[in-house]
C-alpha positions as CSV (number, residue, x, y, z in Angstrom):
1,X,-7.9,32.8,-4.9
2,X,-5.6,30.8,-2.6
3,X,-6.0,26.9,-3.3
4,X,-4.9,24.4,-0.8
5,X,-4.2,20.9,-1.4
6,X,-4.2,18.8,1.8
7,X,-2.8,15.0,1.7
8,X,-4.3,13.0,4.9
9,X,-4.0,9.6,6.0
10,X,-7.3,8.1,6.8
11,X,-8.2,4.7,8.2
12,X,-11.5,2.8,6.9
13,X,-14.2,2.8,9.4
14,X,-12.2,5.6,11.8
15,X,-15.0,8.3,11.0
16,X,-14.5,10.3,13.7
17,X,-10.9,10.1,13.7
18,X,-10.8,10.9,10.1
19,X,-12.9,13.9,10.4
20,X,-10.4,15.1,12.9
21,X,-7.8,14.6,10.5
22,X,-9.7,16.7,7.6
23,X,-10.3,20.1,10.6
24,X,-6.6,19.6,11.4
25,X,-5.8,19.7,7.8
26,X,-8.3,22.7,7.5
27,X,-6.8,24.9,10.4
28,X,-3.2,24.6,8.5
29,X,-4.8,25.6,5.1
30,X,-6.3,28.6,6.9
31,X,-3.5,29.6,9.2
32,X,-2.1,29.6,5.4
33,X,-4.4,32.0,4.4
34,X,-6.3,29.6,1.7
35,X,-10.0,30.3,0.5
36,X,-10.6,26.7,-0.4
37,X,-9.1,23.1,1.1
38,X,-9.4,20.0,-1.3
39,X,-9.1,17.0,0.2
40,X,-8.7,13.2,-1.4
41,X,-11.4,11.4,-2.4
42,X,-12.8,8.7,0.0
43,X,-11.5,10.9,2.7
44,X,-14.0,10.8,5.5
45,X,-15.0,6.9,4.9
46,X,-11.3,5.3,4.7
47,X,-10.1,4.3,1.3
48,X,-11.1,1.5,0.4
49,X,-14.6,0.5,2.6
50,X,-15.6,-2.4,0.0
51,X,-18.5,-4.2,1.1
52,X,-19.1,-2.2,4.3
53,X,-20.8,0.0,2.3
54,X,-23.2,-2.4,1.8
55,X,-24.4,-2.3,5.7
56,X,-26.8,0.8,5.5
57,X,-25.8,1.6,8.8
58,X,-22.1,2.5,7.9
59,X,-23.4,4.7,4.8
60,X,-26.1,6.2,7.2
61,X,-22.9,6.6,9.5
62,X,-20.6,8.4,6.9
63,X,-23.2,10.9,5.7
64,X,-23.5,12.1,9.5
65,X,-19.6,12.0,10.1
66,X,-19.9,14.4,6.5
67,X,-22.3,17.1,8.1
68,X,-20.8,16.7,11.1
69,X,-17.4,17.6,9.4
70,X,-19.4,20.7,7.8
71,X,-20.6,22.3,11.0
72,X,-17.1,21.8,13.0
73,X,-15.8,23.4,9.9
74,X,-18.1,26.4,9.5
75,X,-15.1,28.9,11.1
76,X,-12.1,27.9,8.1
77,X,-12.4,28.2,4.8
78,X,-14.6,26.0,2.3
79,X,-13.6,22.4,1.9
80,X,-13.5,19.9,-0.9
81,X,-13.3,16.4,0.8
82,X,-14.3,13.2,-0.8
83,X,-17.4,11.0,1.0
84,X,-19.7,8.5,-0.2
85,X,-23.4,9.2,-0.7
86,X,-26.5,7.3,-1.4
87,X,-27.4,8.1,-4.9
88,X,-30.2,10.6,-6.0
89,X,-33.0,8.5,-7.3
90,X,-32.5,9.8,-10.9
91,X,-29.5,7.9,-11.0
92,X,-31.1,4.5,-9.4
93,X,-31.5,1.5,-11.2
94,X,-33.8,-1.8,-10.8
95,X,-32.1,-3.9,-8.7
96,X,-29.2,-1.7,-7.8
97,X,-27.8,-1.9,-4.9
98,X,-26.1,-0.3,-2.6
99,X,-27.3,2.8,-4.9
100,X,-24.0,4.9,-3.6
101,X,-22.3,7.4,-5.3
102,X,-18.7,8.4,-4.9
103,X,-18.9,11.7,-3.7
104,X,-16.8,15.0,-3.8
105,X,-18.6,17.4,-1.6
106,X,-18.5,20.9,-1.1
107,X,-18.5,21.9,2.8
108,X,-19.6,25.7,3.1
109,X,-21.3,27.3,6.1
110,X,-22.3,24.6,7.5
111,X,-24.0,22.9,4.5
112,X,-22.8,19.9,2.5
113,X,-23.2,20.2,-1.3
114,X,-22.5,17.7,-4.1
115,X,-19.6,19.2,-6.2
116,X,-19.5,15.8,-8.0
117,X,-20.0,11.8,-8.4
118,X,-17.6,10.1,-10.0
119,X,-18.3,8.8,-13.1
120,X,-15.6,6.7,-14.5
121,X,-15.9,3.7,-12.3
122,X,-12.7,1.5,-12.4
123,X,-12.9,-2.4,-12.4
124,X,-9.6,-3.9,-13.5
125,X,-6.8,-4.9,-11.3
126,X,-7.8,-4.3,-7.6
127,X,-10.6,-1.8,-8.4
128,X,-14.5,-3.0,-8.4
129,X,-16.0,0.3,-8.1
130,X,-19.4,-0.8,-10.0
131,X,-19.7,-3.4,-6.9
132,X,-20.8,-0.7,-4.8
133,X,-21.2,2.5,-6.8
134,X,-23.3,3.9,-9.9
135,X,-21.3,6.8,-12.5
136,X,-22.1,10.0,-11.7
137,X,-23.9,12.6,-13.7
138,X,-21.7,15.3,-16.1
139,X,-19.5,16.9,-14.5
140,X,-20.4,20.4,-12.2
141,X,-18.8,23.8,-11.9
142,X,-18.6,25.6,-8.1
143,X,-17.9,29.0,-7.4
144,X,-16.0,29.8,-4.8
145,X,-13.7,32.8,-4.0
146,X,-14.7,34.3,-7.3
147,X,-13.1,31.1,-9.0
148,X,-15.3,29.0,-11.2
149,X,-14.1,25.5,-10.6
150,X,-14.6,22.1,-12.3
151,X,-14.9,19.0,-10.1
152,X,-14.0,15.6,-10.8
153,X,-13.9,12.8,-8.8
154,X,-10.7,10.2,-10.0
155,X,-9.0,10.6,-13.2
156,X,-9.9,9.1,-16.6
157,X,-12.1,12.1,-17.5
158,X,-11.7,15.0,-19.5
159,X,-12.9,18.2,-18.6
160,X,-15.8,19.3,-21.6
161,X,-14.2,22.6,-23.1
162,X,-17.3,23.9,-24.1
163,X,-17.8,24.5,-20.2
164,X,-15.5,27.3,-19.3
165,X,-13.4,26.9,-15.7
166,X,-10.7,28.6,-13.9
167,X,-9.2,25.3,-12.8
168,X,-10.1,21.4,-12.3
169,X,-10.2,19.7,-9.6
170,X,-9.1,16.3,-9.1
171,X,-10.4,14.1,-5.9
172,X,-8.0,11.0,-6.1
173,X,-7.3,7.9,-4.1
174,X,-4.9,6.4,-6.6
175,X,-2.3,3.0,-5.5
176,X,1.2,3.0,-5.4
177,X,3.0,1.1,-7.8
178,X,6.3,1.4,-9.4
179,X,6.5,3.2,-12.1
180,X,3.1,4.8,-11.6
181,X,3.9,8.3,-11.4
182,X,5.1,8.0,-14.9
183,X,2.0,6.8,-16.2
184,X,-0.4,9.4,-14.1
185,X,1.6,12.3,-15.4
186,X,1.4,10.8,-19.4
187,X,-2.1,10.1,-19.0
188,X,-2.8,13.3,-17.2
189,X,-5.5,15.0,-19.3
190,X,-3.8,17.9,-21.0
191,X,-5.9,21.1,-21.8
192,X,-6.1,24.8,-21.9
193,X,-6.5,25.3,-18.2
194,X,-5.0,24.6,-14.9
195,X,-5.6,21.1,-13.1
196,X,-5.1,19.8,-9.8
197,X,-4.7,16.6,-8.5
198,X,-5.6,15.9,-5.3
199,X,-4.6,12.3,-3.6
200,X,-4.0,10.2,-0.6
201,X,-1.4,9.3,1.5
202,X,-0.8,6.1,3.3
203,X,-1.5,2.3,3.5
204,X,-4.5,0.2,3.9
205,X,-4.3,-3.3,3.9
206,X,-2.4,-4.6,0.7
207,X,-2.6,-0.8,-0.8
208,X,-0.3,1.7,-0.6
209,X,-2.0,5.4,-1.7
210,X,1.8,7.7,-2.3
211,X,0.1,11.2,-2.8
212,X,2.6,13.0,-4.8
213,X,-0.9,15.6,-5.3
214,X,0.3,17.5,-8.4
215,X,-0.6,21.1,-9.9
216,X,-0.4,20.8,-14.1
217,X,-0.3,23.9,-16.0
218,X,-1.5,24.5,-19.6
219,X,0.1,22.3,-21.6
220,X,0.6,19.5,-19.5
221,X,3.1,21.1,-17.4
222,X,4.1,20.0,-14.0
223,X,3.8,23.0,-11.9
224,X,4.2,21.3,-8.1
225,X,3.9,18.0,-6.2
226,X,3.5,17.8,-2.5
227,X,5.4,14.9,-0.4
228,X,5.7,11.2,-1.3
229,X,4.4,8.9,1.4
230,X,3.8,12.0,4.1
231,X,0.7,13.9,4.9
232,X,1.1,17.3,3.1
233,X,-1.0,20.7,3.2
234,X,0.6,23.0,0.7
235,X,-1.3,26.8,-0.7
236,X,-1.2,28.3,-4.3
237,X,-2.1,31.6,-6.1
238,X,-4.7,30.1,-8.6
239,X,-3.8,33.4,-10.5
240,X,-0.1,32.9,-10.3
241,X,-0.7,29.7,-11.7
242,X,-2.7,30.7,-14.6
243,X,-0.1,32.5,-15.5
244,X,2.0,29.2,-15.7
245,X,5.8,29.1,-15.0
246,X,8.8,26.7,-16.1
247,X,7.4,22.8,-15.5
248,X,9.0,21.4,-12.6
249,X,11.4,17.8,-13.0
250,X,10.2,16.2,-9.4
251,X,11.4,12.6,-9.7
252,X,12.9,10.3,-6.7
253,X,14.8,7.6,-7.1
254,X,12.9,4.1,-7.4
255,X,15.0,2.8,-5.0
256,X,13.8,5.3,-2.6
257,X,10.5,5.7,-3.3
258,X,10.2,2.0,-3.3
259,X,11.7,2.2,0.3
260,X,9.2,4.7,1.5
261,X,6.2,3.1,0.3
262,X,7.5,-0.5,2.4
263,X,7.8,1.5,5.4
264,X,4.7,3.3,5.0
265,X,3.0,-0.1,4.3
266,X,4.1,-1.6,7.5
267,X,3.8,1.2,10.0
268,X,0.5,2.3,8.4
269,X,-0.5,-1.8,9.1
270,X,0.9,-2.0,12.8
271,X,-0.7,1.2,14.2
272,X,-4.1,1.2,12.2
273,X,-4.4,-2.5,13.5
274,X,-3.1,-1.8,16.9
275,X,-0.2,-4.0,16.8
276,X,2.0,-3.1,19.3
277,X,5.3,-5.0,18.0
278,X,6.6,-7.6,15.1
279,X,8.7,-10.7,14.8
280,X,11.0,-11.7,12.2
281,X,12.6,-15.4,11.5
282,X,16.3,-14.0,11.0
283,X,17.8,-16.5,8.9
284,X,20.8,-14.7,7.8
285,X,19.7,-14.4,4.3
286,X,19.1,-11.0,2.4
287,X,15.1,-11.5,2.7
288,X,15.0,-11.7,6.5
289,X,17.3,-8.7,6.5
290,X,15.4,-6.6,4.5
291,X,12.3,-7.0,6.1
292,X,14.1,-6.3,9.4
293,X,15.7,-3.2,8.1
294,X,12.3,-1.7,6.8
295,X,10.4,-2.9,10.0
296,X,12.9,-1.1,12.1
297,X,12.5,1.6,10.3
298,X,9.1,1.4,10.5
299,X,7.9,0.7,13.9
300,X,11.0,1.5,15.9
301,X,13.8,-0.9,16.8
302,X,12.3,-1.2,20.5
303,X,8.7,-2.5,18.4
304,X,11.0,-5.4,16.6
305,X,12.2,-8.6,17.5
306,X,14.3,-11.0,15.4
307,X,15.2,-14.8,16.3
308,X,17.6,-16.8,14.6
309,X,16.2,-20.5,14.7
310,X,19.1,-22.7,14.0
311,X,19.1,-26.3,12.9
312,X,22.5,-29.1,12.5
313,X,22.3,-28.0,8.6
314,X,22.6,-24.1,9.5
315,X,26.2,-22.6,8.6
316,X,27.7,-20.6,12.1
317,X,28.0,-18.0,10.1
318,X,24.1,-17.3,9.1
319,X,23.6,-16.7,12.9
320,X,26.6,-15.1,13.7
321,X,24.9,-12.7,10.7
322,X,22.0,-12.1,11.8
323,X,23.0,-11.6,15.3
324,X,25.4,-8.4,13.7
325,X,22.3,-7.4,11.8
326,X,20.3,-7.1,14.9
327,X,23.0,-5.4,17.0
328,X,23.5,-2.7,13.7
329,X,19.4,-2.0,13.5
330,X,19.1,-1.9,17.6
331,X,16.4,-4.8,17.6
332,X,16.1,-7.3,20.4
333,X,17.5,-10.6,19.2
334,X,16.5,-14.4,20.2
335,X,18.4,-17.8,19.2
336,X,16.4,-20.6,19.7
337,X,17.4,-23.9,18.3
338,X,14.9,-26.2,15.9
339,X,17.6,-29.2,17.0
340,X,15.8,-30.8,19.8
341,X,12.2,-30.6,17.9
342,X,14.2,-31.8,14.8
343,X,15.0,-35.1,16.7
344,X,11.5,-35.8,18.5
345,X,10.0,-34.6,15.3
346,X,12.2,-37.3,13.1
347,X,11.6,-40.1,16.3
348,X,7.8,-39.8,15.3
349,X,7.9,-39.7,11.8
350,X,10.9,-41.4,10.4
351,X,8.8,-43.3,8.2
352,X,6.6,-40.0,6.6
353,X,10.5,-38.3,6.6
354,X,11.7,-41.3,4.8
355,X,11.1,-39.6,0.8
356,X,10.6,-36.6,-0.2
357,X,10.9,-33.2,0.8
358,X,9.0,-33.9,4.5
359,X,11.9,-33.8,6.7
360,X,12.7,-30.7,4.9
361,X,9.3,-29.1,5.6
362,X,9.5,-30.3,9.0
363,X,12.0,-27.8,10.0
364,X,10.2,-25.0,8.7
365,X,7.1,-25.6,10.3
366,X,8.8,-26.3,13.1
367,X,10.4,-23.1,13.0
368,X,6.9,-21.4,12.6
369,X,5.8,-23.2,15.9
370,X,8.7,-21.3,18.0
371,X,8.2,-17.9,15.9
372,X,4.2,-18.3,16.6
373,X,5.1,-19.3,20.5
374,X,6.4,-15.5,20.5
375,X,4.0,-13.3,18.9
376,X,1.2,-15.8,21.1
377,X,2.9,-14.6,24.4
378,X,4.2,-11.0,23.7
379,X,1.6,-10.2,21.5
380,X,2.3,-8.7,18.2
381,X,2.6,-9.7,14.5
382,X,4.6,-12.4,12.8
383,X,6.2,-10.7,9.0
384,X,6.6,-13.0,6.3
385,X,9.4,-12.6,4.8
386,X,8.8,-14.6,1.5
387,X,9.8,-12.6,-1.9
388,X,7.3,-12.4,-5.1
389,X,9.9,-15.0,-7.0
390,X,9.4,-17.8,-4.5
391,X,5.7,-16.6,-4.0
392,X,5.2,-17.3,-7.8
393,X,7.5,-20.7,-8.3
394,X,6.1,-22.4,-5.5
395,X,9.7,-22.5,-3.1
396,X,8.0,-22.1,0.3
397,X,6.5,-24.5,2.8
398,X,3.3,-24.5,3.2
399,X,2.3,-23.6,6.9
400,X,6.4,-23.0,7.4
401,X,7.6,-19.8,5.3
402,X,4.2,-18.7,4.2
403,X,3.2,-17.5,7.5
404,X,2.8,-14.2,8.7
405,X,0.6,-11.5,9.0
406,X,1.4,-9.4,6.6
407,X,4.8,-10.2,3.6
408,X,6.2,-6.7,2.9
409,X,8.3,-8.2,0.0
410,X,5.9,-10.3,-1.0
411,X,6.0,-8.2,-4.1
412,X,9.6,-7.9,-4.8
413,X,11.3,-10.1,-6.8
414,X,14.3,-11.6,-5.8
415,X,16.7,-9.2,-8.1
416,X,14.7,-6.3,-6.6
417,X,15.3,-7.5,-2.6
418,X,19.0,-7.6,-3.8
419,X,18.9,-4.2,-4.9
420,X,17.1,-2.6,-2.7
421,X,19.2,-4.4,0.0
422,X,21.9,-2.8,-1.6
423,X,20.8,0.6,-1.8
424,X,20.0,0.7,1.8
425,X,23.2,-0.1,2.8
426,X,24.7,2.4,0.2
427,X,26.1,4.9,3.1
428,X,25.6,2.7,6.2
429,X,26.1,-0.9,6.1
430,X,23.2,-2.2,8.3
431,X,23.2,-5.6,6.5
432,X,26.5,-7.4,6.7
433,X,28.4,-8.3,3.5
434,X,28.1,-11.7,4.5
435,X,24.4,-11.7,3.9
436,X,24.4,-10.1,0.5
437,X,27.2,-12.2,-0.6
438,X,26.3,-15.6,0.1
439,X,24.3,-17.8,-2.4
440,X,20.4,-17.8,-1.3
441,X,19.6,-21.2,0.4
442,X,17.1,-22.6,3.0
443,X,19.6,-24.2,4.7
444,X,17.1,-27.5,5.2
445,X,19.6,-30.5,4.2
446,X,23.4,-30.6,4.0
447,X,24.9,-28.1,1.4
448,X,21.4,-26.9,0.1
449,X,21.5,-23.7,-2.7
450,X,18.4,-22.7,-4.6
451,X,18.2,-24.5,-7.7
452,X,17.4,-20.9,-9.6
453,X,19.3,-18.2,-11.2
454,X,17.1,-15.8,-9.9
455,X,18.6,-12.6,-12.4
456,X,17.7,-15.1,-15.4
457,X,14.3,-16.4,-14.0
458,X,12.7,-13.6,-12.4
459,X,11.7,-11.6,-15.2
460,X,10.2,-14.1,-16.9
461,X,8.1,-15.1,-14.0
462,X,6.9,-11.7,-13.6
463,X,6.0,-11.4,-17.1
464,X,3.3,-14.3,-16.4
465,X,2.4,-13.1,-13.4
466,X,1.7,-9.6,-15.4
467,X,-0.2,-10.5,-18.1
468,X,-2.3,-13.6,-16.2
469,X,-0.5,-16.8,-17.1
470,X,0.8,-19.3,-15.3
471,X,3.2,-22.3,-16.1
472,X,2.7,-25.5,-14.4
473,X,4.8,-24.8,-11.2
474,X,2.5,-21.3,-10.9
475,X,-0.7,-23.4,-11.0
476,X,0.6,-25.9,-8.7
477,X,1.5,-23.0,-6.0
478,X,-1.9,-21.5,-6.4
479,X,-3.3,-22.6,-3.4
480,X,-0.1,-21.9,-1.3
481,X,-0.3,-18.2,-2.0
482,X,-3.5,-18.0,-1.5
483,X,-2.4,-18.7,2.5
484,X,-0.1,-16.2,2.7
485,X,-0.2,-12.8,4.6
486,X,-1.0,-9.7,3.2
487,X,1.3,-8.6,0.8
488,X,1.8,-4.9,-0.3
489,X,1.2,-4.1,-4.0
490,X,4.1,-2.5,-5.4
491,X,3.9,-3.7,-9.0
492,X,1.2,-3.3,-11.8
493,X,0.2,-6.8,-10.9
494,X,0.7,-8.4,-7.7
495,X,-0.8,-11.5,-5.8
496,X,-3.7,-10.7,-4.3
497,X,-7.3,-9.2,-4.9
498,X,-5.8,-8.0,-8.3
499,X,-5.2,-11.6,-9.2
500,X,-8.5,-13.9,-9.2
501,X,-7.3,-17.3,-10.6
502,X,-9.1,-20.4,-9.4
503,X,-7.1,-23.5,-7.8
504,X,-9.9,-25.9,-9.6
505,X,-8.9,-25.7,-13.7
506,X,-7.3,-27.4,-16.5
């Protein structure tokens, strides 16, 4: 038989647009001459609904966008998608609810039949699966094309040898994070048959989903991948695969992956949200510019705006930097100066500015107000550009540099902004030397250089962050990242849903 493995982008909530997406998907496979489409799991709801699915009326709404997807589909070939279904009663418990299960159907004239229910239900990290979902029954076997196939629905099951298949199937909506495509292909169950991996593509919210859908031979040999980051359809001989063939070495770099799952996060934010452009505070320092670089990648210079926000204690040469940034990336570009707010702002308050770090603050806030004035009258979304380091020590003012929407390096640490900043300008030099040279500072008081050495104190802040400690600037900070925009998981552990630490302890 001819297998097809289709990678689509969905959005949570967009059911019709999503079943659009899976028929698009499904006219490719066929025009590709493919007697069965698997699609990811969670493809027809959105990946990941959370507690929608506990309105009835959005469950009731997916199981009719599901048969609806079965009859539009009745003239390609059989289709695999993933869906969520209210639970047969055997599997209902007192006082369960929702009662869902998360579903792998198989779409087939018309009708829609459970393949499977996924029955290993995550709930470490960002996963909470038995919030809204009970494990599915043992695992079944569908025929189709002559091919006797095993189902499964997310990975961290076995297939049972004593049941006999031609191939297993793999419904997955698995996270991006770096390093992670290491870890799926170790812990990739291997056995005497071939198995397929089936995953999505794109961002939702502070999740990333890289596909990279895989074919493993017996053995535990990697057969084929399909496209990091990109919506992908690609068609195998299930026989031709059986047969097996030399295992394939399909690595990117980190650097680039790493690249393409930042852009993907940002552009998969803007247009799923409807945000029609972004700002970005341009300090001259490598964080701004990084954020800039990815968002004009992103969205398109035309979509992107940077202002330079310039106080008495701001070196010439940070603007004059990010002014040649702009110009290189083909972004509109702003200067507004914080001087004259600086003065009125030190006028009212010279007493509160007198100790301290207020006058300091001040200015950042300030610079918020003018950044905010922007997005408020053109419409749009502020970035954040804050890094994981200064996310985790603390070194950001509150209602200043933790605004923003959304932090797209809110994940990086500061070594990794440097060296991704690096890479990207590795054959064009978008960021100016300048900006990569210079020591990192805020530039709020005369002289000012962080008081870190960011190469010696970064991995040991992401070691605490990794395995859930804190040290007493961590605990103080708590409730400052709990302000800040969305940030986009890129590690095994970042700030965010996958990190539940309370402000209130000892």
């Amino acid at each position: 038989m001819k297998l097809a493995l289709g990678q689509i982008n969905p959005t949570v909530g967009d059911l019709a647009g999503n079943v659009a997406a899976c028929l698009e998907m499904a006219e490719q496979a066929g025009a590709l001459g493919a007697d069965l489409l698997v699609l990811p799991e969670m493809s027809i709801p959105g990946c990941h609904p959370k507690d929608i699915l506990l309105d009835p009326q959005f469950v009731h709404a997916v199981y009719e966008a599901t048969q609806d997807l079965a009859l539009q589909a009745q003239d390609f070939c059989p289709l695999l998608v993933g869906t969520v279904l209210e639970a047969p009663k055997e599997l209902h418990r007192p006082h369960q609810h929702p009662g869902l299960i998360n579903a792998a159907v198989l779409l087939q004239d018309g009708v829609v039949r459970l393949a499977a229910a996924k029955r290993v239900l995550p709930a470490h990290d960002v996963f909470f699966e038995p919030r809204w979902f009970l494990p599915g029954t043992p695992p079944q076997v569908v025929q189709v094309a002559g091919a006797k196939l095993g189902v499964l629905v997310g990975i961290g099951q076995p297939w049972p040898e004593a049941q006999e298949v031609d191939a297993v199937i793999i419904l997955a909506a698995l996270p991006f994070y770096q390093g992670v495509w290491q870890h799926r292909l170790a812990s990739f169950p291997t056995q005497g048959v071939v198995s397929v991996l089936v995953n999505l593509v794109g961002g939702n919210d502070d999740l990333l989903f890289d596909g990279r859908s895989m074919v493993v031979g017996q053995g535990g040999k990697l057969l084929a991948q399909l496209a990091a980051f990109e919506r992908d359809v690609q068609v195998f001989d299930l026989d031709v695969l059986q047969e097996g063939g030399e295992p394939k070495e399909i690595t990117l770099p980190p650097q680039e992956i790493l690249h393409k799952a930042l852009v993907c996060g940002i552009r998969d934010f803007a247009h799923k949200n409807g945000v029609p452009r972004a700002f970005i505070g341009l300090s001259g320092g490598v964080d701004s510019a990084l954020v800039a670089v990815l968002a004009a990648e992103a969205l398109g210079p035309q979509a992107v705006t940077g202002v330079a926000l310039p106080s008495r204690y701001t070196d010439p040469r940070s603007t004059q930097a990010a002014k040649k940034l702009a110009g290189n990336l083909g972004i509109h570009f702003e200067v507004v100066s914080i001087e004259a707010m600086h003065q009125a702002a030190e006028g009212a308050l010279a007493d509160l500015f007198s100790t301290g770090t207020g006058g300091e603050n001040a200015q950042a806030r300030l610079r918020m107000i003018v950044l905010m004035s922007y997005v408020n009258r053109y419409k749009g979304m502020l970035l954040n550009t804050g890094n994981k380091t200064e996310a985790t020590l603390g070194y950001a003012t509150l209602y200043g540099d933790t605004a923003g929407t959304i932090a797209p390096i809110g994940d990086l640490t500061k070594p990794q902004v440097y060296a991704l900043a690096a890479w990207l300008n590795r054959q064009e030099k978008r960021i100016p030397d300048f900006i990569l040279s210079r020591a990192p500072t805020a530039e709020l008081s005369p002289g000012q250089i962080d008081p870190f050495d960011y190469d010696e104190i970064a991995p040991r802040l992401e070691e605490l962050v990794r395995t859930n400690r804190s040290n007493p600037a961590m605990r103080a900070a708590e409730h400052k990242r709990r302000q800040m925009g969305v940030v986009f998981k890129v590690s095994e552990k970042a700030f965010g849903p996958g990190r539940m630490i309370p402000l209130t302890r000892k």
